[in-house]
N, C-alpha and C positions, 0 to 999 in steps of 0.2 A: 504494500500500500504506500502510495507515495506522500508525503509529505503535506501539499497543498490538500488532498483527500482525509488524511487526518482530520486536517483543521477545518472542514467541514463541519464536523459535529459541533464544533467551537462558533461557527457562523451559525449555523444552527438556532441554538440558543441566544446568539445575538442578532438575532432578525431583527427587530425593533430597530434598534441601534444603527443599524444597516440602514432600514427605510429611510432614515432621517436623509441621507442624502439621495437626494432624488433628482433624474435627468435636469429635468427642469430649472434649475439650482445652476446648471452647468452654463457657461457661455453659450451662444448657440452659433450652430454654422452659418456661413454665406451659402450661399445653393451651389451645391457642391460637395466633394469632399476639401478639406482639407489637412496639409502634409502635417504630421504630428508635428510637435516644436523638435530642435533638439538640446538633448540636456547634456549638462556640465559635469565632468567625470566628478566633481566634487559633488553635486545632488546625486550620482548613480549611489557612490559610495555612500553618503548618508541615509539612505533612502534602503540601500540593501542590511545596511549595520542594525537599522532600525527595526525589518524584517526576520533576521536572523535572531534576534534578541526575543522576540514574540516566537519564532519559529526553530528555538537552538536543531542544526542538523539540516534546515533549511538549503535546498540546492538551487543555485539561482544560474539556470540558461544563460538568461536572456532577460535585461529589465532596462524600460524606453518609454518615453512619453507616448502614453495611446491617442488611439485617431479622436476621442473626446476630449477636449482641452477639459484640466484638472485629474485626470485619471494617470495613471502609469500602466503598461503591459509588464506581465509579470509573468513567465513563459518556463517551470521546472518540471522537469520529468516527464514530458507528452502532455502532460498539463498547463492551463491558461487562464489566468485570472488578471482583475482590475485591481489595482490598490490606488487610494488618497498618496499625495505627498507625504505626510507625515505618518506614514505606514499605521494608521487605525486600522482605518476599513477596508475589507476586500469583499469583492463580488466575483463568483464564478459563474461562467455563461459563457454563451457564443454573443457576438458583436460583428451586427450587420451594417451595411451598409445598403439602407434601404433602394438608392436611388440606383446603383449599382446593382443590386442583388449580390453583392460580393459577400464571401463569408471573409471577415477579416480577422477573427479567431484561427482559423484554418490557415489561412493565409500568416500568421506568426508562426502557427507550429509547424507548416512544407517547409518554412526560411528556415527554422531550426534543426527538422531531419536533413536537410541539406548539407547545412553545416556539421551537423555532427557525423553525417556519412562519410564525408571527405577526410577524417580523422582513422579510417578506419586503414591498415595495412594492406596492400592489395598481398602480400603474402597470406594474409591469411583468410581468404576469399578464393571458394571454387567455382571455377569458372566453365559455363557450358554454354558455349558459343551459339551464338544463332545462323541456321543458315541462310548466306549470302550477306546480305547487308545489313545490319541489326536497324531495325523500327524501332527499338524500344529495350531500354536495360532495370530488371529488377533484380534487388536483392532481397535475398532470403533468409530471415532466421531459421533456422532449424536445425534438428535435433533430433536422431535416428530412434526414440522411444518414442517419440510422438506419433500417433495412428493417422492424422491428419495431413502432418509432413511427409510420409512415406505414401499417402494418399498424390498429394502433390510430386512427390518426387518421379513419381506413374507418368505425369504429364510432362515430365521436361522436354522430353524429346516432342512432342507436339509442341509445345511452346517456343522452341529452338526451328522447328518446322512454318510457324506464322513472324520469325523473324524476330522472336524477342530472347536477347541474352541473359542465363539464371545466373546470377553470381549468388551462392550460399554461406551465410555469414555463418560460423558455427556458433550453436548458442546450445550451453547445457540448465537446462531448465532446470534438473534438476542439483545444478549446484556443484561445487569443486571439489573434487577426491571421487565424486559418483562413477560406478560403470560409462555413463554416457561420458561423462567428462574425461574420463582414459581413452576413449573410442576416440574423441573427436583431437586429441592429443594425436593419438598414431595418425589419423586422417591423416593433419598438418604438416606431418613431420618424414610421412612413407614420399617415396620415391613419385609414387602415381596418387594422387589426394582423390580425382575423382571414383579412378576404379577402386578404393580403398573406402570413400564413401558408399558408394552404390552395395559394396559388401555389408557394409552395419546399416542399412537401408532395406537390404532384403531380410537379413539376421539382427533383429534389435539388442536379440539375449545375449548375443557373443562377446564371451570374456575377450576383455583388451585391459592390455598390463600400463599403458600410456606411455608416454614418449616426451622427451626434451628436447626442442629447438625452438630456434628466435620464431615460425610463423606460429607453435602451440602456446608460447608466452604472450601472443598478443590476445588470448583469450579473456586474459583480464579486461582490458581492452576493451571489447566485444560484449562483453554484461556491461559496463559502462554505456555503450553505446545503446544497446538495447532499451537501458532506462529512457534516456534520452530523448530517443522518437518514439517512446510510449507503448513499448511492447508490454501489452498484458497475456500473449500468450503464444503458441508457434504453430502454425508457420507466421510468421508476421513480416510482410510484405512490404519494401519499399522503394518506389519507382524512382527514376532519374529525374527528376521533374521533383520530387519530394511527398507528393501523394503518396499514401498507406492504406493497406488495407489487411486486416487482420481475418486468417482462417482461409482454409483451402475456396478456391475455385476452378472452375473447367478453363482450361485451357482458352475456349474462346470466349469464355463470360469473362477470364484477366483478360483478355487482349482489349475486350467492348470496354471494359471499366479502366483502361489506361488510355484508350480513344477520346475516352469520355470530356468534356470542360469541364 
């Protein structure tokens, strides 16, 4: 459970309090949108100090003046909230942009899976090419225990066939020293990672003794990252563009939902 999700129960009980500031309250826009302000590394810092104090453990993304002038984006874990300047109140919600239709919630946390994907080792990402020109690149949490991702794993070669390349992040769900987490150690570290996946993909139960090299240590890494764009569970999906989408789909219902705007 992440952090901002916690302090739900904490908003919770302070709804009242919350009410008190209301849209209305806020400056209002010119017709239009307009670009947040930008803020001063010395308000980021006070601003997070203040949060972190209310939230000891508190992981802070991503924190920027939001598109409502007086609000801040506050962007931790796959999660998105509003906070006041002087870190009282927060609100968790989506924030639209009515005249737009833009989901501009969505639109903080793509810029975030972005960012945090580019952090990721291409060592320790398997790679399964698409044939001919790649249309489209996703990567994959997963994790050879999962019924789901082995579900998924079914389709790669159809997937690779409409043009879109699987990069598979390894992710051990169930945590470090695990079966899976030795499995996905030899993955990294064998000679051939895909045909050495595809083995613990067909055989979930197969004992593996695990393995040490630099692409099985970026596993650390990898749970990092996982929090990050909001993985509550695997296979969990995330496209080049920064779009996510959690849980198996068919081959051509991922291609329509990466087509998708």
């Amino acid at each position: 459970m992440t952090m901002l999700k916690q302090f739900r129960i904490i908003l919770a009980s302070a709804a009242l309090a919350v009410a008190t500031l209301s849209v209305t309250a806020l400056p209002a826009h010119a017709s239009g949108e307009r670009a947040p302000q930008v803020a001063s590394k010395s308000d980021v810092d006070a601003l997070s100090a203040k949060l972190r104090k209310s939230m000891p453990g508190l992981v802070i993304d991503s924190i920027k003046p939001a598109h409502i002038p007086g609000l801040w984006e506050l962007v931790s874990g796959g999660d998105v909230a509003y906070v006041t300047p002087d870190g009282v109140y927060m609100i968790q919600g989506t924030m639209f942009n009515v005249q737009e239709r833009r989901n501009l919630s969505e639109d903080a946390l793509t810029d975030q899976r972005v960012k945090a994907m580019g952090s990721i080792s291409k060592d320790a990402l398997i790679v399964y090419p698409a044939k001919g020109k790649a249309k489209h690149t996703i990567t994959v949490f997963t994790d050879p225990s999962c019924p789901f991702c082995k579900r998924l794993h079914s389709e790669v070669a159809s997937l690779n066939d409409l043009g879109i390349t699987v990069q598979y992040a390894p992710y051990a769900r169930s945590g470090n020293g695990t079966l899976t987490s030795r499995q996905l150690q030899e993955v990294l570290c064998s000679a051939d990672p895909r045909q050495t996946m595809d083995g613990f993909m067909d055989a979930p139960h197969k004992n593996a003794s695990g393995a040490d090299c630099k692409a099985a240590q970026e596993l650390v890494q990898m749970s990092k990252v996982a929090n990050q764009v909001g993985l509550k569970g695997t296979p969990h999906i995330v496209a080049d563009n920064g779009k996510a989408f959690s849980g198996y789909m068919p081959a051509k219902e991922l291609l329509a939902a990466l087509q998708a705007k």
